[in-house]
Backbone as CSV, one residue per row, in Angstrom:
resi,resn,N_x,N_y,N_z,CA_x,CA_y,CA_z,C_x,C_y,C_z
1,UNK,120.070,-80.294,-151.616,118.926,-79.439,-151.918,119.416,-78.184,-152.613
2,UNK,118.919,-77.442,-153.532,119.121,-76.811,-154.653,118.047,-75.975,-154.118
3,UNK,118.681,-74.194,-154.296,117.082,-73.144,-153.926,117.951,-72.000,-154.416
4,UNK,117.600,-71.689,-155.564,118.031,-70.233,-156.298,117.404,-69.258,-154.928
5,UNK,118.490,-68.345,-154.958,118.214,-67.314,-154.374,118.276,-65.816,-155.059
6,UNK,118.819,-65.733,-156.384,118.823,-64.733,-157.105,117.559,-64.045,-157.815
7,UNK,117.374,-63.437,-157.656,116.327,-62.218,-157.698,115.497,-62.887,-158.829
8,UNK,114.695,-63.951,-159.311,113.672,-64.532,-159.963,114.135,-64.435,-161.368
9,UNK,115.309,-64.420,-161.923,116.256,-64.663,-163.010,115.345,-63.860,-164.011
10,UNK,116.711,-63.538,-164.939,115.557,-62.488,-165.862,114.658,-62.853,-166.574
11,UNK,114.496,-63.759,-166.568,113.096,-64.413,-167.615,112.246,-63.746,-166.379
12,UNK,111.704,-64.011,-165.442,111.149,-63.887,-164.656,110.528,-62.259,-164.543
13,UNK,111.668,-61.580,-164.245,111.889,-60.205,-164.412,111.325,-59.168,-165.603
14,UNK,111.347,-59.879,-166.822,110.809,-59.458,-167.673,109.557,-59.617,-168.070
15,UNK,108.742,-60.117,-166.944,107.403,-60.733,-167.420,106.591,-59.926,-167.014
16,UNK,105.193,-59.934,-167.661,104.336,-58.509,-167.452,102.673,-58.649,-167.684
17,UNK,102.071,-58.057,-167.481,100.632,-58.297,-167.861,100.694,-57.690,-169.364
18,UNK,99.883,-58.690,-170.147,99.859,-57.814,-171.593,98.820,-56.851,-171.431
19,UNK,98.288,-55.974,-172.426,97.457,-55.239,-172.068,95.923,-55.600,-172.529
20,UNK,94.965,-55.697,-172.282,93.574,-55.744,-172.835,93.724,-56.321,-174.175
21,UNK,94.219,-55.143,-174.745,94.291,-55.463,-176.147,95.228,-55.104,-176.976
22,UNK,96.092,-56.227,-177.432,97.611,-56.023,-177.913,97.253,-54.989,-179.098
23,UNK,97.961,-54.238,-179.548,98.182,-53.337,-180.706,98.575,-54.494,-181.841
24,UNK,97.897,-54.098,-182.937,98.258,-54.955,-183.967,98.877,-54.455,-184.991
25,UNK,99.584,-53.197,-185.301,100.404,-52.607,-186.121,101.361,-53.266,-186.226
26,UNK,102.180,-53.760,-185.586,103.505,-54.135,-185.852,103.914,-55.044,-184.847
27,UNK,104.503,-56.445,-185.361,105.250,-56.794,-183.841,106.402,-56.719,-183.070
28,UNK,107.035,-55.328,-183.231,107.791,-54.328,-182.750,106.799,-53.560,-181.208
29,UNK,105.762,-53.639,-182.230,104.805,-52.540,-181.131,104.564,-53.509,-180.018
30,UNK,104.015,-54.663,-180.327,103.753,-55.979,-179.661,104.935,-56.567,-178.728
31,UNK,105.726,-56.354,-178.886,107.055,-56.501,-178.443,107.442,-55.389,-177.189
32,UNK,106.838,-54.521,-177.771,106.907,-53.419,-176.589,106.211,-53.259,-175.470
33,UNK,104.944,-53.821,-176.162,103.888,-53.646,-174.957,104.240,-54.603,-174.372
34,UNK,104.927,-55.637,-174.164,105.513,-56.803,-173.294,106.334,-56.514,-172.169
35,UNK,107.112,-55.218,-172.362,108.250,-55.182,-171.501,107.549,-54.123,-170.115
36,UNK,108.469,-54.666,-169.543,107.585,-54.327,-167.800,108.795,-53.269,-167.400
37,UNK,107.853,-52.840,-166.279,109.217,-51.621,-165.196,108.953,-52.632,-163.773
38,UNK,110.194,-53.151,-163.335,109.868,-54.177,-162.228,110.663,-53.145,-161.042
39,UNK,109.802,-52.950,-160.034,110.005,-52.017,-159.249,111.579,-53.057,-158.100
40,UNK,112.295,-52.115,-157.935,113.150,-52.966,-156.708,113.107,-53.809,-155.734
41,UNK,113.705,-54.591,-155.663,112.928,-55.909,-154.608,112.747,-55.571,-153.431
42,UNK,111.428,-55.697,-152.104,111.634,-55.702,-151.050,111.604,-56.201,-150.122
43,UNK,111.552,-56.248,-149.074,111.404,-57.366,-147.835,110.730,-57.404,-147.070
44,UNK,109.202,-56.742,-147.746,108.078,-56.082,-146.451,107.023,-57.094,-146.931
45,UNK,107.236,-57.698,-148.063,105.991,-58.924,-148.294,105.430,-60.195,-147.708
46,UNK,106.491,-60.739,-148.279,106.793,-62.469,-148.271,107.521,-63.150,-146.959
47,UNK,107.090,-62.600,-145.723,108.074,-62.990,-145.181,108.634,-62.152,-145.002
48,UNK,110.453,-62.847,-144.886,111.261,-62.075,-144.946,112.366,-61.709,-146.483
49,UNK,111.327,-62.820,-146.838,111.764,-62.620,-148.289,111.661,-61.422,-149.371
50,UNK,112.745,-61.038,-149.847,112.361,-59.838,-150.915,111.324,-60.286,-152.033
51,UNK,110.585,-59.288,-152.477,109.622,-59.664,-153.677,109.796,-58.664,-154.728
52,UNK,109.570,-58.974,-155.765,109.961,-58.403,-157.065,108.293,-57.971,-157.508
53,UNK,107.761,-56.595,-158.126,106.570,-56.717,-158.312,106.546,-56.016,-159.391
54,UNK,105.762,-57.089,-160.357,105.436,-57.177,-162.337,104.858,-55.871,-162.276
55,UNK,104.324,-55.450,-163.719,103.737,-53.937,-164.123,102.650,-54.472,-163.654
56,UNK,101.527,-55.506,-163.632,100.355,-55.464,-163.415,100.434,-55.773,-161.536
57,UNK,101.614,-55.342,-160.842,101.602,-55.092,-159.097,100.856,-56.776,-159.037
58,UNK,101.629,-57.615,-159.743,101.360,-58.822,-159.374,103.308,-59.311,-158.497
59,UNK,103.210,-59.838,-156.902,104.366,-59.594,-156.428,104.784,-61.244,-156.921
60,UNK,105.796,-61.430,-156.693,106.677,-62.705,-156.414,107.773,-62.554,-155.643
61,UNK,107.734,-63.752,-154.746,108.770,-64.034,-153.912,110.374,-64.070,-154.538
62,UNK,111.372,-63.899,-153.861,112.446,-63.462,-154.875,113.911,-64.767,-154.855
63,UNK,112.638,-65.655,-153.393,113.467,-67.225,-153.493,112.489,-67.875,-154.160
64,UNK,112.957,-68.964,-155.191,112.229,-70.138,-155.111,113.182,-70.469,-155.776
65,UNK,112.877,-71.764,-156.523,113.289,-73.114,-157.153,113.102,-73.523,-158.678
66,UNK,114.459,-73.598,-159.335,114.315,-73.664,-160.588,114.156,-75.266,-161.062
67,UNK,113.121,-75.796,-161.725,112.713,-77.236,-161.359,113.150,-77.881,-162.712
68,UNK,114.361,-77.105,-163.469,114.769,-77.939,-164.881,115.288,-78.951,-164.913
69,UNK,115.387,-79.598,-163.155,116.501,-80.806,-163.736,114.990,-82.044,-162.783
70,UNK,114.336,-81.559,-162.641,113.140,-82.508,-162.566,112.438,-83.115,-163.128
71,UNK,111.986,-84.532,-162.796,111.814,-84.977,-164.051,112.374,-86.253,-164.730
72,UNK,112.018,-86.805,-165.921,112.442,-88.272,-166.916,112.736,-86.987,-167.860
73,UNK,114.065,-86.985,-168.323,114.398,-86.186,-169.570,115.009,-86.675,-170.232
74,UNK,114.614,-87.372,-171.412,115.632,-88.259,-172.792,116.525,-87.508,-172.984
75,UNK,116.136,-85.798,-173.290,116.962,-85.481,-173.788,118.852,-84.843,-172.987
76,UNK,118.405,-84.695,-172.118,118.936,-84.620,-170.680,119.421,-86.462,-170.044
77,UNK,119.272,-87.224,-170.660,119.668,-88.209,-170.417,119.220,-88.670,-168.505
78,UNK,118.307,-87.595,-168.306,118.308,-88.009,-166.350,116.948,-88.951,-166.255
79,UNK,116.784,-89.843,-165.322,115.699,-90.504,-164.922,115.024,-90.083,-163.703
80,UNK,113.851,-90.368,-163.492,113.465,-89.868,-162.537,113.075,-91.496,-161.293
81,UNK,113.241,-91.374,-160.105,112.720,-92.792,-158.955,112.755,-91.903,-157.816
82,UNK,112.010,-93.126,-157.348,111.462,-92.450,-155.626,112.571,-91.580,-154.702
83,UNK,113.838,-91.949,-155.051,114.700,-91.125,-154.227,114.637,-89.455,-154.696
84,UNK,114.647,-89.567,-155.926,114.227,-87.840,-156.536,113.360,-87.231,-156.136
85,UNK,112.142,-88.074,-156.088,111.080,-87.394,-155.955,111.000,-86.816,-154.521
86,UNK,111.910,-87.895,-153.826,111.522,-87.085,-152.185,112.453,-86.019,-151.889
87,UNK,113.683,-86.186,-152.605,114.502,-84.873,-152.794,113.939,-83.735,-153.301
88,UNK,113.068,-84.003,-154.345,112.284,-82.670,-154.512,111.343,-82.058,-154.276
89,UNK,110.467,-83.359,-153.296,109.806,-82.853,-152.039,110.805,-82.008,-150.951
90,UNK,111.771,-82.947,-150.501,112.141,-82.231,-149.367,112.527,-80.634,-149.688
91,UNK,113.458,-80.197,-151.069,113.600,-79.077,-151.686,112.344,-78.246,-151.392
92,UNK,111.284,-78.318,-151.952,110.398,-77.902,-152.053,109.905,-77.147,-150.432
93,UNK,109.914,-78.185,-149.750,109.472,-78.537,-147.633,110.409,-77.083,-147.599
94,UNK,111.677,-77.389,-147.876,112.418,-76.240,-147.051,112.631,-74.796,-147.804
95,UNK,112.006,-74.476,-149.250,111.477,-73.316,-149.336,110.436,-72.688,-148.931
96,UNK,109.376,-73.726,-148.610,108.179,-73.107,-148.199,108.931,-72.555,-146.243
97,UNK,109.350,-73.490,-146.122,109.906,-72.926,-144.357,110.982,-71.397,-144.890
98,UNK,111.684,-71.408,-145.415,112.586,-70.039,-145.729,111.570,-68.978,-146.267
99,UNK,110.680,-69.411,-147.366,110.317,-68.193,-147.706,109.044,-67.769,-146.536
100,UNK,108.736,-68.077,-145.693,107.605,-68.089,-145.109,106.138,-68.893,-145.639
101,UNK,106.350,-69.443,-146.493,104.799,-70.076,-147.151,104.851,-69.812,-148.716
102,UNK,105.300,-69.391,-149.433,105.272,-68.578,-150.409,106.630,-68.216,-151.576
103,UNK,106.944,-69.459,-151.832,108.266,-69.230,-152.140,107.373,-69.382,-154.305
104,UNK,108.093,-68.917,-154.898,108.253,-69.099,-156.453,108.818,-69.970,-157.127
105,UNK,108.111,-70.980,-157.663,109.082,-71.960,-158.534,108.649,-71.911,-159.658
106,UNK,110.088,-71.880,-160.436,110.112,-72.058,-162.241,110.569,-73.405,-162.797
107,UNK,109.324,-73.557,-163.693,109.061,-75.198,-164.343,109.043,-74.459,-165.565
108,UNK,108.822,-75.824,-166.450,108.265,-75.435,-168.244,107.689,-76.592,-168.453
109,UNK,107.527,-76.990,-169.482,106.723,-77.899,-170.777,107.736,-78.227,-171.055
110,UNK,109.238,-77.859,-171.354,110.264,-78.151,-172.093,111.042,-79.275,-170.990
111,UNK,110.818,-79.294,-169.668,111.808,-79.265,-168.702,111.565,-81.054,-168.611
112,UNK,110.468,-81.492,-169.160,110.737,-82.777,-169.194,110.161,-83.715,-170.430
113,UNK,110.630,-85.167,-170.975,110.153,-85.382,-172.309,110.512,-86.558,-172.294
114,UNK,109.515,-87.215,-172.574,108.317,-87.279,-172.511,107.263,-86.520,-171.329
115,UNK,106.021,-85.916,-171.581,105.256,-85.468,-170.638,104.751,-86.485,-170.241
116,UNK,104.270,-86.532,-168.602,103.529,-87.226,-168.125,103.719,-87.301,-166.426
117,UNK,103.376,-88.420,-166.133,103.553,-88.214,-164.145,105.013,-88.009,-163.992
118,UNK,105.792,-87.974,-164.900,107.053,-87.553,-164.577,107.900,-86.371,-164.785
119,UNK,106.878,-85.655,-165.614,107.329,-84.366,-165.720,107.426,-83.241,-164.777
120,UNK,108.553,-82.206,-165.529,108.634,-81.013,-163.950,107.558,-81.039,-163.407
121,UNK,106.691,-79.960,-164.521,105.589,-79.103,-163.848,104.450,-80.537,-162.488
122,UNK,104.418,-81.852,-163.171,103.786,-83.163,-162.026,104.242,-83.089,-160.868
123,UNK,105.449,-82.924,-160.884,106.626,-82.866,-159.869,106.437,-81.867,-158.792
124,UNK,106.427,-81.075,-159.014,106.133,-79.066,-158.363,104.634,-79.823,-157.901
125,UNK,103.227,-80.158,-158.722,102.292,-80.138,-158.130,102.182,-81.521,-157.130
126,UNK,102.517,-82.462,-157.113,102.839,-83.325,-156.181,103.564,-82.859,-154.971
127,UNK,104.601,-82.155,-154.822,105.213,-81.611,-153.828,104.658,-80.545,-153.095
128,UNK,104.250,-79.521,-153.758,103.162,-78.655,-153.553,101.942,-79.252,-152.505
129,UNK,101.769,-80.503,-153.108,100.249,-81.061,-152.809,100.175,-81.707,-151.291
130,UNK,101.710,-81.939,-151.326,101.752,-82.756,-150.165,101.922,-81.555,-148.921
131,UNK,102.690,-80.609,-149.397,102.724,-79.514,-148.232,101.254,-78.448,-148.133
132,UNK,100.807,-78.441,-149.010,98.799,-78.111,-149.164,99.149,-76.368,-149.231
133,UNK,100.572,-75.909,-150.216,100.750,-74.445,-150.724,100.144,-74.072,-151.498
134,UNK,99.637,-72.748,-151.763,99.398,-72.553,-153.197,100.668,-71.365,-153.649
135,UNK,102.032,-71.990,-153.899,102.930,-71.014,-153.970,102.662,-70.195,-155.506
136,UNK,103.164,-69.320,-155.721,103.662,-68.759,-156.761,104.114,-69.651,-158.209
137,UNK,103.568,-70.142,-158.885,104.437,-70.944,-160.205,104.208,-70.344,-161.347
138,UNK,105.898,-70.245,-161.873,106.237,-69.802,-163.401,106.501,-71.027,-164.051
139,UNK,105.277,-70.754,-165.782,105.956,-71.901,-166.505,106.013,-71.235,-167.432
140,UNK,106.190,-72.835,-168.652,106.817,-71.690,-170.060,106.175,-72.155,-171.458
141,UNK,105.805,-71.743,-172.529,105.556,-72.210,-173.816,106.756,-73.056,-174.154
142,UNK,106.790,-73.945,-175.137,108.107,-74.359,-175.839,107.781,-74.529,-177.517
143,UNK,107.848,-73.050,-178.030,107.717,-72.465,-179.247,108.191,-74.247,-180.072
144,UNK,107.814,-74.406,-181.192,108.124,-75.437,-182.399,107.261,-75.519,-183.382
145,UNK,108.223,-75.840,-184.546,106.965,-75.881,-185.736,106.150,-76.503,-186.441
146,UNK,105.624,-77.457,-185.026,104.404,-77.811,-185.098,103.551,-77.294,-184.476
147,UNK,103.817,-76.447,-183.531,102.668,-75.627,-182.903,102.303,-74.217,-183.341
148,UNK,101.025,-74.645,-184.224,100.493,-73.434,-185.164,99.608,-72.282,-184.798
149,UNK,99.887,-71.508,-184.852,98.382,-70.471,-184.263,98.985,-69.884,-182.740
150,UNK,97.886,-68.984,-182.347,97.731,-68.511,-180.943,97.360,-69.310,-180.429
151,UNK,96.481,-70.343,-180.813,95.818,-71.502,-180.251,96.331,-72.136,-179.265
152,UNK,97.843,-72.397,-180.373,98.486,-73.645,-179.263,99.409,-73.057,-178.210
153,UNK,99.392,-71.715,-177.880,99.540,-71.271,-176.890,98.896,-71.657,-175.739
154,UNK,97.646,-71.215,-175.644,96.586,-71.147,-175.044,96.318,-72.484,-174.692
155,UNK,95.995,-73.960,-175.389,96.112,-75.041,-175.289,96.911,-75.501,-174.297
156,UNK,98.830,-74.815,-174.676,99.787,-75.603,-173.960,99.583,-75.093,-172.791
157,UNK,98.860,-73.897,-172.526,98.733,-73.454,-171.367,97.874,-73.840,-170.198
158,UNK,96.913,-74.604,-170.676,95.872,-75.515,-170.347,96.400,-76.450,-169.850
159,UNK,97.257,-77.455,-170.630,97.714,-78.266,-170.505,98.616,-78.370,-169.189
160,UNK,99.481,-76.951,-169.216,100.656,-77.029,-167.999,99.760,-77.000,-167.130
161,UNK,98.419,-76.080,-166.954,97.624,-76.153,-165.648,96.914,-76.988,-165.018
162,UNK,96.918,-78.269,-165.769,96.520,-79.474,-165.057,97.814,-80.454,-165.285
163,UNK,98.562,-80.428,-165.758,99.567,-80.963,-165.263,100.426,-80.537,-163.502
164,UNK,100.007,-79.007,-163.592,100.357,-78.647,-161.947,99.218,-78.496,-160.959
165,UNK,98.226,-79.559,-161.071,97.518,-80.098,-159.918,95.900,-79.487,-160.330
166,UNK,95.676,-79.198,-161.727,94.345,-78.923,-161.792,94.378,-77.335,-161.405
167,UNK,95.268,-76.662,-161.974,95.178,-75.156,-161.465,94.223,-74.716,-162.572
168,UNK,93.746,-73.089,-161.821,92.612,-72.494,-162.771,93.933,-71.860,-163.976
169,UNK,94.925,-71.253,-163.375,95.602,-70.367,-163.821,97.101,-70.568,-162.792
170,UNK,98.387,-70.204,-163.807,99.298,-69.874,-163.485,100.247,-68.710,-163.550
171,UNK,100.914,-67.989,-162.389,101.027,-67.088,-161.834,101.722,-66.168,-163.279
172,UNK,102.325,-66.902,-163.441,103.518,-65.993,-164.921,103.370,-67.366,-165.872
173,UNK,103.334,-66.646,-166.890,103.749,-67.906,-167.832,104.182,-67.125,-169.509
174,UNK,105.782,-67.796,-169.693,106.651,-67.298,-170.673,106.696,-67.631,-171.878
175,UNK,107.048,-67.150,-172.757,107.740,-67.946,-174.165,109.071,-68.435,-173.497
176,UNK,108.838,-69.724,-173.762,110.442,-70.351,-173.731,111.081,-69.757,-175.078
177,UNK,112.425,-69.741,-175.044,113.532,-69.393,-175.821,113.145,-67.909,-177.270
178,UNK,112.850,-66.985,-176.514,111.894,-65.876,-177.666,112.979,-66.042,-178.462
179,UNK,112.392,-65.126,-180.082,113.049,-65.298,-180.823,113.401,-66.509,-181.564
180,UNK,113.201,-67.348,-181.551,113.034,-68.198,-182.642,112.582,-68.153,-183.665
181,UNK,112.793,-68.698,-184.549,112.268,-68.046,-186.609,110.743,-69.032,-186.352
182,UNK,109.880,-69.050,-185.718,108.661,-70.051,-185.916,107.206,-69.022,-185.959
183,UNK,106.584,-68.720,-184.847,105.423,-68.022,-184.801,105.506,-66.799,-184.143
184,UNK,106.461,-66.387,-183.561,106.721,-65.120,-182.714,105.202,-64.559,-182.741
185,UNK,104.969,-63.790,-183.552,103.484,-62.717,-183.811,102.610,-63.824,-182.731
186,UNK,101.863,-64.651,-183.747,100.946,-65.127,-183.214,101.004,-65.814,-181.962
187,UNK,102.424,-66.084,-181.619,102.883,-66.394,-180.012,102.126,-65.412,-179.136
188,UNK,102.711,-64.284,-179.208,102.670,-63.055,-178.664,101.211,-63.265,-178.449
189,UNK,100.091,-63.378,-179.407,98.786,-62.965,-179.499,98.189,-64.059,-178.002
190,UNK,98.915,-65.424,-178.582,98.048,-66.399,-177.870,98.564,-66.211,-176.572
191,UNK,99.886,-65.374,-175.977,100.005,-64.846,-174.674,99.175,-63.876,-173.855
192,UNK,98.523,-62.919,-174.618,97.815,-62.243,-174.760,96.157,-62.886,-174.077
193,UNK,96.226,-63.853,-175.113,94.638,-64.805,-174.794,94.907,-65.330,-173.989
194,UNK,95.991,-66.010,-172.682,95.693,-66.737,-171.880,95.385,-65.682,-170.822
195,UNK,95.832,-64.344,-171.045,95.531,-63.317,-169.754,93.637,-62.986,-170.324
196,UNK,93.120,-63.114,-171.067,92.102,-62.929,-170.932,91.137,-64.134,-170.875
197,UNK,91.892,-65.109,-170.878,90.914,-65.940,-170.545,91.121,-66.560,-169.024
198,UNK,91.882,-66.195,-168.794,92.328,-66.261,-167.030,93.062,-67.283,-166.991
199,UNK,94.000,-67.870,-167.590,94.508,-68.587,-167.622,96.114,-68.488,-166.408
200,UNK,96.299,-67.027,-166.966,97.839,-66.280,-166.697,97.664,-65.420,-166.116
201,UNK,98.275,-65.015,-164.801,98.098,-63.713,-164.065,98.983,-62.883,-164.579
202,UNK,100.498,-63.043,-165.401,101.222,-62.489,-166.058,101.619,-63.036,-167.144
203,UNK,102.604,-62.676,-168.291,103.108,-63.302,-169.540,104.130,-62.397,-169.542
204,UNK,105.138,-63.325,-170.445,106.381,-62.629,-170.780,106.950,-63.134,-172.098
């Protein structure tokens, strides 16, 4: 069993509520309004778990579970069968007992490929489902240049939320790998739109 215990890794750390309404001067400015002040972790939340809490005083638990190797991944060459899956149930069983109920797990869109009942984010909500949590989950965009617009932000974001059990919204949700030469700007924007359409309680 596998359970990060390091302070919600900096992707995590850097994630923030955008604001109402992104500034459109520059995406320097846009860039800025992204970055958060994440107050010091403490141990009066979660348990006994320390929690890390975003600019918009949205907290997270400061254990959970990084779910990249979950999953059928071609590209990753791993398969997924029933023995995994109960390993990442049981993973799952014994964060919710450590963190008190409430532990944080980080999935993506990227983390498995082909999508489908075998992907991370299926994985997390199956395990989830069986212990009846509603923990904390971070997922992620996976920027490419076929995905055009703010749109397909917002879309993929849809998408991860019924892939993790029919959620309204998920807790944080990132640009995978920023910086890439593809849509940055209009990334940014369609991060923006999933916090107003309630999609995202945070973005990063």
């Amino acid at each position: 069993i596998h359970i990060e215990t390091s302070p919600l890794m900096p992707m995590a750390l850097s994630s923030c509520r955008v604001p109402r309404r992104l500034p459109l001067d520059s995406s320097k400015t846009r860039l800025r309004s992204l970055r958060t002040r994440v107050s010091a972790s403490r141990a009066d939340s979660v348990g006994s778990v320390p929690v890390v809490e975003l600019a918009n005083g949205l907290e997270l638990a400061s254990l959970g579970i990084g779910a990249w190797a979950y999953g059928n991944n071609t590209y990753w060459q791993t398969a997924w069968d029933a023995q995994a899956e109960q390993n990442a149930a049981d993973a799952v069983r014994v964060a919710l007992e450590v963190s008190g109920g409430n532990p944080t797990f980080d999935t993506a869109e990227a983390y498995s490929f082909p999508q489908g009942a075998e992907s991370s984010e299926s994985i997390i909500a199956r395990a989830l489902g069986v212990q009846g949590s509603s923990a904390s989950v971070i997922t992620k965009f996976a920027p490419a240049p076929w995905k055009n617009g703010r749109d397909a932000v917002v879309n993929a974001c849809k998408k991860s939320c019924e892939r993790l059990g029919a959620r309204e919204f998920v807790d944080v949700y990132l640009l995978h790998w920023p910086g890439l030469p593809f849509q940055n700007d209009a990334y940014l924007d369609g991060l923006a739109d999933c916090v107003e359409k309630g999609l995202a309680k945070s973005v990063g």
